[in-house]
N, C-alpha and C positions, 0 to 999 in steps of 0.2 A: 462503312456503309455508303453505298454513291445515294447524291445530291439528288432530289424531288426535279431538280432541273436537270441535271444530265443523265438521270435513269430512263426521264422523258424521250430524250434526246438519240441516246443509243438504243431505244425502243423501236420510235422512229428511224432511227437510221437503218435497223436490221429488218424492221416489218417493211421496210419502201423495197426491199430485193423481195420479199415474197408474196406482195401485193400485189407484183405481175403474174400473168395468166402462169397456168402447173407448167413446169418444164420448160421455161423459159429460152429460146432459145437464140442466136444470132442473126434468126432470117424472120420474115414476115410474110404475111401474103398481101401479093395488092388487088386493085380492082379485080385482072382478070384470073385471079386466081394463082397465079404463080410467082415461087418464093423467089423475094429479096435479100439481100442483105442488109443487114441491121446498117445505119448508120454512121460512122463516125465523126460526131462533133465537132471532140478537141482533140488534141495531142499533147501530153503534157509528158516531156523526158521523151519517153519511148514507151509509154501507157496511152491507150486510146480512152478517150469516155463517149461511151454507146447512146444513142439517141433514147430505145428501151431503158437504161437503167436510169434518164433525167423524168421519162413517163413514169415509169415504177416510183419515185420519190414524190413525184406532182400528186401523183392517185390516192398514194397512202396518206398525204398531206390532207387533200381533202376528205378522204377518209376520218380522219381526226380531225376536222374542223382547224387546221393549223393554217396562219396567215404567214405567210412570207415577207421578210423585210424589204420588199421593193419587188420585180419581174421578175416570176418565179422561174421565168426564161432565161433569167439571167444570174439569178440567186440559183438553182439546185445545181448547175454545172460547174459555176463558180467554185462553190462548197466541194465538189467531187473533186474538182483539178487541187486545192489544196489541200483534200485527202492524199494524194498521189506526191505529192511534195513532201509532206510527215512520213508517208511511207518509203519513199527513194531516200530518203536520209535515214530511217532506222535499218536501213541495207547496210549503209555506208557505217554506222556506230554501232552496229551487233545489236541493235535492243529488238528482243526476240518476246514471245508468249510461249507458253508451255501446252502437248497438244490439252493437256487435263486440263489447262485455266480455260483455253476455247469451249471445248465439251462442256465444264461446266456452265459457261455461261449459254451457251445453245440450250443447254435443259432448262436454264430461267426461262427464257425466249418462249419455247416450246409450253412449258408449264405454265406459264402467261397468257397466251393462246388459246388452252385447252381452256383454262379457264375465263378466258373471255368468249370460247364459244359456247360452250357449256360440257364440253365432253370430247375424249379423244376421236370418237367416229363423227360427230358433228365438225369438227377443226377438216377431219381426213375428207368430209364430204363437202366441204365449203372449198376447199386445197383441189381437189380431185389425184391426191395423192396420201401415199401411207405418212406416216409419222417419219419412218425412217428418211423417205424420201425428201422429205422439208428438212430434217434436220441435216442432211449433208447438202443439200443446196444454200442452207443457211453458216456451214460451215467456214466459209471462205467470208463472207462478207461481217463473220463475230470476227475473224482472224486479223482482220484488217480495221477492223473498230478499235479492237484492246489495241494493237500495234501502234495505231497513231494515237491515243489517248497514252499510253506507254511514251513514245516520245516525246508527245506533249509536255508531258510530266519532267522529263530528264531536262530540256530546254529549260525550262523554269525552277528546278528546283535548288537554287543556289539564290535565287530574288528571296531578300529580307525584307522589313519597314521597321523602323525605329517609331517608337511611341512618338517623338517630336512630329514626322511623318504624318502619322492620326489626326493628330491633335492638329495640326494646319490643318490640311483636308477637312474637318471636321467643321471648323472653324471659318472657311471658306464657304461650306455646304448649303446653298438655297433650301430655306425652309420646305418645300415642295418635294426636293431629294431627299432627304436625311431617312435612310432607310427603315420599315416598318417591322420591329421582332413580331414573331408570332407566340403565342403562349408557351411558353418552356416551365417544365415541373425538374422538380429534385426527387428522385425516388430510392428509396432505401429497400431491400429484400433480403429475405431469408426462406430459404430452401429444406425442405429433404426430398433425399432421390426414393424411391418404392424400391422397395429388395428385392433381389432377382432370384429365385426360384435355383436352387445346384439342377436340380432336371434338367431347368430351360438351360442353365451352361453350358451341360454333359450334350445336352443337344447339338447346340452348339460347334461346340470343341471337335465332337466326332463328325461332323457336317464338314470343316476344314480340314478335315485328316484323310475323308476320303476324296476331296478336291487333293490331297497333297499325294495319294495314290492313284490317281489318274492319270495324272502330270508325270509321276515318276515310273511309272508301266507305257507310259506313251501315248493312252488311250485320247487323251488331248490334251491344248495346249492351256498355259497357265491364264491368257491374255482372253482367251475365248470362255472360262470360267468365269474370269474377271467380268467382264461384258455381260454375262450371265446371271450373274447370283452375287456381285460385290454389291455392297447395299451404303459405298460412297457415291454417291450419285458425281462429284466433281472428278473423278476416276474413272469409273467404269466402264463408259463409253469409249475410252483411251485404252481396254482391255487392261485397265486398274494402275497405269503408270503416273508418276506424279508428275515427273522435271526434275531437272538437277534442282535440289535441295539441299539445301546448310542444316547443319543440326542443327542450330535453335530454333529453327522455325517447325520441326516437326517434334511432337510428344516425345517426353526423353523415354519412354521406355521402346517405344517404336525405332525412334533414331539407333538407341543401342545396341537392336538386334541390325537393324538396316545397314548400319556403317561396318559391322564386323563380317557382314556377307563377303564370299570370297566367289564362291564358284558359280557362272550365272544357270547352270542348269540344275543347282541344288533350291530345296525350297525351304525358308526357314522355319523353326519350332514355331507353334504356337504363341501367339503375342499380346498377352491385354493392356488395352490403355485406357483411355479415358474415354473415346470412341464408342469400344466393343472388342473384339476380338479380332486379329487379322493372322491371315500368312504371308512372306514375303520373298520375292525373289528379284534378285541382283539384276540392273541389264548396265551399268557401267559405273563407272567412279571417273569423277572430273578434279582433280586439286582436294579441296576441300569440300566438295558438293559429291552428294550420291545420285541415284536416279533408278528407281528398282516400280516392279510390280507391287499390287496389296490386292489381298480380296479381304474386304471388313465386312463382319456379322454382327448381327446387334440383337442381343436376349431379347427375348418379347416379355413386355412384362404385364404380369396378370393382374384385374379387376382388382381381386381383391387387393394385393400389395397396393396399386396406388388408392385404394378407401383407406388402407392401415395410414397410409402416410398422411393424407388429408385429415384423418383424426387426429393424427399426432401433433398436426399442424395447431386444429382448432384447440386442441388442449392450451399447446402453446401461447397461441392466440390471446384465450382465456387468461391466462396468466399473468400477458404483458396490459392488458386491460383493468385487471385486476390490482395492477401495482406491485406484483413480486417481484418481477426484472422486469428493466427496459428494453424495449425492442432492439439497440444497441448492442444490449446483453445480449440479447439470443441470440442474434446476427453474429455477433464474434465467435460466441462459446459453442451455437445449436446446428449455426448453419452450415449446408454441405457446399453452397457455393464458393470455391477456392477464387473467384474474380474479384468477389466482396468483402469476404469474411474479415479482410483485415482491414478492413475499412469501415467497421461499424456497419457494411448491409449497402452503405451507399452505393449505387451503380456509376457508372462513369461512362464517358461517350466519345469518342476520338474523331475532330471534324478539323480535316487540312491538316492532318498532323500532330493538331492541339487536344489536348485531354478535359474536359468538362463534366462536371457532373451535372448538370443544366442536357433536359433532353426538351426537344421539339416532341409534339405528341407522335409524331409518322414516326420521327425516329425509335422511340421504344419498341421491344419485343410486342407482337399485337396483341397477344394475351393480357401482357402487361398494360398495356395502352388503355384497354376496354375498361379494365377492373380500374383504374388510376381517373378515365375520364369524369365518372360521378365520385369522386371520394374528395372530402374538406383535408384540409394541410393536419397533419397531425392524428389521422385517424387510420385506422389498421385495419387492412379488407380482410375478409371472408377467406378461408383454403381455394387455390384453386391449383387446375392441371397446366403445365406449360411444356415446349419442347426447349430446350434449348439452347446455343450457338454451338454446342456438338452434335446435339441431333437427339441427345437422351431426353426423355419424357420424366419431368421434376416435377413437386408439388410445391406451392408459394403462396405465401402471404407477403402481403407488402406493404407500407407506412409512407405517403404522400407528405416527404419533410417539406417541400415548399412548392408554392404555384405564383410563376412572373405574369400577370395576364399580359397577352398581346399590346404592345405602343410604339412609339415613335422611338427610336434609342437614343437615346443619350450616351454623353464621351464619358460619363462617371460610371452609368449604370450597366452599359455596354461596351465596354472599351473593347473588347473582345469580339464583337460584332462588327464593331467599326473598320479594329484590326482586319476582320478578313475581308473588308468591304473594299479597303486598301492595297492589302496583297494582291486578291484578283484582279484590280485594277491594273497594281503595275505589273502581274503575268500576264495579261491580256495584252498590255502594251508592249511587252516583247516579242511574243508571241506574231502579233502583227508586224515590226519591225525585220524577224525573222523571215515569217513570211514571203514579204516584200526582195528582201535580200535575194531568198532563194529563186523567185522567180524571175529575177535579171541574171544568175545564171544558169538557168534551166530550159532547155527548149522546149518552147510552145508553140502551138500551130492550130488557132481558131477560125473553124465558120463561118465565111464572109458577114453573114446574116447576123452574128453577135457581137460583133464590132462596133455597134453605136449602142452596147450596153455599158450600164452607170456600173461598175463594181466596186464591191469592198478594198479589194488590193490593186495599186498600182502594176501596169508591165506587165502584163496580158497582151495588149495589142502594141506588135512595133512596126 
């Protein structure tokens, strides 16, 4: 899950490209009317940065109320030219995004939007443009966010700290700095999924059979269905293609059909996994990595199944309240969630790579978050409905094992916090070092007019 701080961050960076006027283009009109050409800045490599796209960044800025660390004349360009430095080096080291990881994160962006305007024709009438048309003006500038956060990532991901490390730093740290946790809970949960109806399957099943009779009559193609009626939303707009994919990363029963594909204009049987249901078709094999089409369907599931499950639940409930088993028990023995089950129910949270069972409240599922905010430690909520990190609609009760309230952190109590307080530290400091590096040998070529700015990085101006 990204960071409260750089969710912000690629928020902003992606709403400052479409905060400029609908169809933004490289000219402008001046006083008397007739167009200019946009102008160019910097030159960083053989990338230009456009005078429009440091306006479009200023606009959205104050849009959001967002202060700049020093001349935002000199801060928003700055920032662009060593976007263009992360990107001319993922050229040179192949780190690539996949078109499905773009698309899906364009549908966050978009679905963020909508609901910050209130509704897709309010977003369309605020934009003066359709949904579709934002979303591929926006495509380029997601492509270019993952890319340089992608290399980001590679530069730094060999930086360790040794606990010795911490524990100086720590120990050095002016009482005024010593960073502040905010409330983290321990949440334990146990699940049942509402049963799916055989009708709603059969539905189902035959709905991807006559997609897999269209495609193979001619009638159309698999990528245009895909686009149409796949109900993977991080796919679908990619006409349902993943990226070269490793089998462990994809469902083993999906992978199994996926990796035996041979012919790319065949389309495979019927697949269920954990998802829902899919079909799939082959577009190449890399090594050990695939790369095929999916369209996934997801049973709908009816009222009453999830009331059956929510009773089951409170039965449940009842029981572990009662003193028959412990909610431990159910969790291991009752629950359908395969994340927790063997773990007594406990949830778990993966932040910088590290695994914690300690969540922030934003970090929780928001379902979970809501029922968890008024509950004392040790006490076990009410049934309710959740979706969850596959998409399927679960029913949940859950047991608030412990609550840290918000403080000051400590190296005993927090070591873990310190830790990454550490790590970023010294990836930041590479990261700048790199920086630096790169732009003494990268050609640049700045606007007389920006020459007497203060910047973050040295070797801008020679």
């Amino acid at each position: 899950m990204m960071k409260q701080g750089k969710f912000f961050s690629a928020i902003l960076a992606a709403a400052a490209f479409l905060a400029a006027a609908p169809g933004m283009a490289q000219s402008k009109a001046d006083s008397t009317g007739a167009n200019v050409v946009d102008e160019v800045i910097w030159v960083v490599g053989d990338e230009p940065i456009l005078k429009s796209e440091v306006e479009a960044m200023r606009l959205q800025a104050a849009q959001e109320g967002t202060r700049w660390n020093g001349d935002p004349d000199c801060v928003i360009p700055e920032q662009l030219a060593v976007q263009k430095l992360f990107l001319h080096q993922a050229v040179i080291d192949s780190v690539e995004v996949t078109e499905a990881e773009v698309q899906g994160q364009v549908d966050n962006y978009v679905d963020f939007w909508i609901q910050q305007a209130g509704s897709r024709e309010k977003l369309e009438e605020y934009k003066k443009q359709s949904i579709t048309q934002i979303r591929n003006e926006l495509h380029d500038v997601v492509h270019d966010q993952m890319t340089t956060q992608r290399m980001r990532e590679k530069l730094v991901e060999d930086i360790k700290v040794t606990p010795g490390e911490v524990r100086r730093y720590f120990k050095d740290l002016p009482q005024d700095s010593i960073p502040f946790v905010p409330t983290e809970v321990e949440v334990q949960i146990l699940t049942q999924t509402p049963r799916i109806e055989q009708e709603e399957i059969n539905r189902v099943k035959e709905e991807l059979r006559s997609f897999t009779d269209r495609v193979n009559k001619g009638e159309t193609s698999f990528a245009t269905l895909a686009r149409l009626y796949s109900e993977d939303p991080g796919s679908a707009r990619a006409g349902g293609e993943i990226g070269f994919t490793g089998r462990g990363t994809l469902d083993p029963a999906f992978a199994n059909v996926a990796f035996n594909l041979t012919d790319p204009k065949k389309v495979s049987k019927i697949v269920e996994s954990e998802f829902g249901y899919h079909i799939i078709q082959l577009i190449d094999k890399r090594g050990d990595k695939v790369n095929v089409r999916h369209i996934l369907l997801k049973p709908r599931i009816s009222e009453k199944s999830v009331d059956e499950a929510l009773l089951r639940l409170d039965s449940i409930r009842t029981d572990i309240v009662n003193g028959v088993f412990t909610f431990e028990d159910g969790a291991t023995v009752i629950s359908d969630d395969k994340d927790t089950r063997n773990n007594h129910g406990l949830m778990s949270n993966v932040t910088d790579g590290m695994r914690t069972s300690r969540f922030q409240m934003q970090d929780l599922p928001a379902e979970v978050g809501k029922v968890v905010d008024t509950m004392k430690v040790g006490q076990v909520s009410a049934p309710f409905r959740m979706i969850n990190k596959r998409g399927k609609t679960v029913c949940a009760i859950v047991k608030l094992k412990n609550r840290v309230e918000g403080h000051k952190a400590t190296i005993t109590e927090d070591f873990q916090v310190m830790q990454e307080v550490v790590l970023g530290k010294r990836k930041q400091e590479k990261l700048h070092e790199w920086v630096v590096g790169k732009i003494k040998s990268t050609y640049v070529r700045i606007n007389d007019r920006y020459k007497d700015c203060k910047f973050e990085y040295q070797g801008w101006i020679r």
